[in-house]
N, C-alpha and C positions, 0 to 999 in steps of 0.2 A: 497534404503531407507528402506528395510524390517525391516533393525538390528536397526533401528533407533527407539525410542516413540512414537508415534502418539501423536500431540499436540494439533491439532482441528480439527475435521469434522464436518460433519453435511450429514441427510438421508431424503430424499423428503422434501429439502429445497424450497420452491413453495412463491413466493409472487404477488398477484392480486390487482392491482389497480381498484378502480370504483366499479359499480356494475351493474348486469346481462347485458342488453345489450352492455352497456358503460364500460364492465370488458378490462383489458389488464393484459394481462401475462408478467411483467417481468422478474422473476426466476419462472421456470418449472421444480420441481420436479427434483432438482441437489444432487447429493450422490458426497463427495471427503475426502478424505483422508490427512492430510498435516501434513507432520513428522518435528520432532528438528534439527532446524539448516538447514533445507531442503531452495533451492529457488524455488519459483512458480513464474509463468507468466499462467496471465489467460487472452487471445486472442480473439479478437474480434472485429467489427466495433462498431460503433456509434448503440447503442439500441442494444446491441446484449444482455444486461442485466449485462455487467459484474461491472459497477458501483453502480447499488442497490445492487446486491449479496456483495460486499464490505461493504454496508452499514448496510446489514443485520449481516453481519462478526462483525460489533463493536460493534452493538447492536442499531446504530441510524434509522432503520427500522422494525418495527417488521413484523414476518413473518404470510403467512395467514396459511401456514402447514409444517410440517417440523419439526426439531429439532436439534442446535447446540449443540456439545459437547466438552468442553474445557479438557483436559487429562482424558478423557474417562469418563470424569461425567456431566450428564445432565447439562447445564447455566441455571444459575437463573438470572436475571435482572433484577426484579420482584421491587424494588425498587430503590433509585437513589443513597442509599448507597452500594447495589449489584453491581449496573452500576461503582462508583465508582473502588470499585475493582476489578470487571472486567478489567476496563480500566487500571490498573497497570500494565495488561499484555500482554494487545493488543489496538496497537497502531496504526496514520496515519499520514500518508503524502499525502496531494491532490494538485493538477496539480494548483489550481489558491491560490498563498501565498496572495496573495490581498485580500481575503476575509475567509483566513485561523486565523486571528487575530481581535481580539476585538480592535478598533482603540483606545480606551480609556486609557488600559494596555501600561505602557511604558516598556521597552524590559525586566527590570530589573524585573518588575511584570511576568512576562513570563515566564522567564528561574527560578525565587523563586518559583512559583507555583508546579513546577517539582519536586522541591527538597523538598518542603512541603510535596508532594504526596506521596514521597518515603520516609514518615518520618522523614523529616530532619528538622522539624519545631524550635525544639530545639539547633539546630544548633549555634555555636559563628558566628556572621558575619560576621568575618574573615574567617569561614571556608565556609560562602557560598559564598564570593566573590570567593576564591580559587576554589570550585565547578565550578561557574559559568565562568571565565574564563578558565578552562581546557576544559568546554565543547565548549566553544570559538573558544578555540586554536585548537582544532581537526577540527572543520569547515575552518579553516582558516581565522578567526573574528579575532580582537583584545576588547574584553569586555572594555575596557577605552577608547572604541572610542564607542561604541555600548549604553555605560549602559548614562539612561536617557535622550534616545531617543524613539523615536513611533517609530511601526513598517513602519509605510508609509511614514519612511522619511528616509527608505533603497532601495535600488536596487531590483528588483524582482529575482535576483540570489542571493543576499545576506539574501533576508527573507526566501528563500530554504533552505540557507545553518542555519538559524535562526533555523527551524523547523529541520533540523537533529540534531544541538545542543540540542533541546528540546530530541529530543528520545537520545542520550547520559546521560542527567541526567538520565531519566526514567526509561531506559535497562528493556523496555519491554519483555516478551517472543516471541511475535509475530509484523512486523511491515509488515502494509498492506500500500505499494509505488501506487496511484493513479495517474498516467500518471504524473510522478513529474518532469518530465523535458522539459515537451510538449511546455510552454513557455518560455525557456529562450534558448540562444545560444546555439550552438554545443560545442565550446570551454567548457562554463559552465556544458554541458548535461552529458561531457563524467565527468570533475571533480565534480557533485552532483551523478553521476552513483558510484565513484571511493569510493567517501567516504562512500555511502550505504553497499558497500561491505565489504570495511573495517570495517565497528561498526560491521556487520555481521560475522566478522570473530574473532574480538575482542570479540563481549558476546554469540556468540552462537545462537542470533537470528531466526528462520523462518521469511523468508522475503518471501510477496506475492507483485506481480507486478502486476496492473490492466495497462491491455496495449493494443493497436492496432496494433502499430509494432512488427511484428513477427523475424521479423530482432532481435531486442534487445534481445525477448523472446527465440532466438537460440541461442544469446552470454551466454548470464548469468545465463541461467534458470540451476537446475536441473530436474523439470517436467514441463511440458507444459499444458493444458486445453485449447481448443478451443469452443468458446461459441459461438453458433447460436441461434436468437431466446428464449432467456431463456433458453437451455440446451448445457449439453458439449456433443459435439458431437464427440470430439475425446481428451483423455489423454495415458501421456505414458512419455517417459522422453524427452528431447529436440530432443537428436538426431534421436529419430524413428517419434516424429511424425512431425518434418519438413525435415526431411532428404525423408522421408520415410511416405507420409501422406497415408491416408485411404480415409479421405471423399474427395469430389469435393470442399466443401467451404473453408476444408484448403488447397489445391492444387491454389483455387483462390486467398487467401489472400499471400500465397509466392507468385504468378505468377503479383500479383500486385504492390510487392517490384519493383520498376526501379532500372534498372543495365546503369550503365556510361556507359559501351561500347557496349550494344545491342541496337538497336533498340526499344524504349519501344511499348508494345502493350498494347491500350486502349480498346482492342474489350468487354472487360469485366467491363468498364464502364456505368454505367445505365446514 
């Protein structure tokens, strides 16, 4: 990834909940690097921080120390037309579609907004019905069955597949994937996986993965991060640091993956 841009990092990214006694660390002074068109998987259990760190990524957390940099120049965010445009170029997809949608918006409100964002306000509405059903058709929707319905009167696979049509209109630079297939089927997990990749390969994207299985994190990743605690305790590309880990807690989170034909061992269940 050297020959590559660097699209956004960030250096002693730290954020603390509460105060003095009652303080909790969730990002710990994290430094990382994430280049164009690069996939990341950032690793970890439950509380290991890697979902606020995401949140601090889009800007709906602010940090207590630290500093993001979007193509190598300080982020502003600083008001909610900065937020704005920031958000033109980094994007999400989070694990529960249920409460990903404003229930009041019907579908058609949804996938317009997109196209508004990316200036298309002016648009004939011939040409955003065409927008909006192309971004459709690559989810595998049909928009004339979709448009002038709520979202809560689709399938929780098909609001998945709702919210990757939204990042098709958008073609953010960066799309941060928050555990997006945690709820719905395997059948479904591998096709909202398939089509992630493909926009990914269509616009160029940096696709970040906040994930628990390292399994996934082996398939698709090209760098890895493993987060303990608030900090990475170990990065590198897929293959060195699951092939080949360093620390004990990613040695425990492979050794926690269950294999069909072994025996599974639990000893390292608390």
């Amino acid at each position: 990834m050297a020959e590559r841009d660097i699209c956004l990092n960030g250096t002693g990214l730290t954020k603390v909940f509460g105060l003095r006694r009652q303080q909790t660390v969730a990002v710990d002074h994290v430094d990382f690097e994430f280049h164009e068109g690069e996939i990341i998987s950032i690793v970890g259990e439950s509380g290991s921080g890697k979902t606020t760190l995401a949140k601090m990524l889009l800007g709906l957390v602010n940090s207590t120390e630290g500093e993001v940099y979007f193509k190598g120049v300080k982020r502003d965010i600083g008001s909610q037309g900065k937020k704005r445009e920031y958000w033109k170029n980094i994007q999400a997809i989070f694990q529960d579609p249920f409460s990903s949608y404003n229930i009041f918006n019907k579908i058609d409100t949804v996938l317009l907004d997109c196209i508004h964002m990316r200036g298309g306000r002016k648009l004939p509405g011939a040409k955003k019905v065409e927008l909006m059903t192309e971004a459709c058709g690559f989810v595998n929707l049909k928009f004339a069955e979709m448009t002038n319905k709520y979202p809560f009167e689709l399938s929780g696979g098909q609001m998945q597949r709702l919210m990757i049509a939204r990042i098709f209109l958008l073609k953010p630079k960066i799309l941060i994937a928050d555990e997006p297939t945690s709820m719905i089927d395997a059948c479904s997990r591998a096709t909202i996986l398939e089509m992630l990749l493909n926009l990914r390969n269509e616009t160029g994207m940096t696709l970040i993965f906040i994930t628990h299985d390292i399994g996934l994190a082996y398939f698709i990743s090209d760098s890895v991060y493993i987060m303990e605690h608030g900090r990475f305790v170990e990065r590198g590309s897929a293959e060195d640091v699951i092939m080949h880990p360093r620390e004990a807690y990613t040695r425990r989170l492979i050794n926690d993956v269950p294999k069909i034909h072994e025996e599974w061992d639990l000893s390292s269940v608390e």
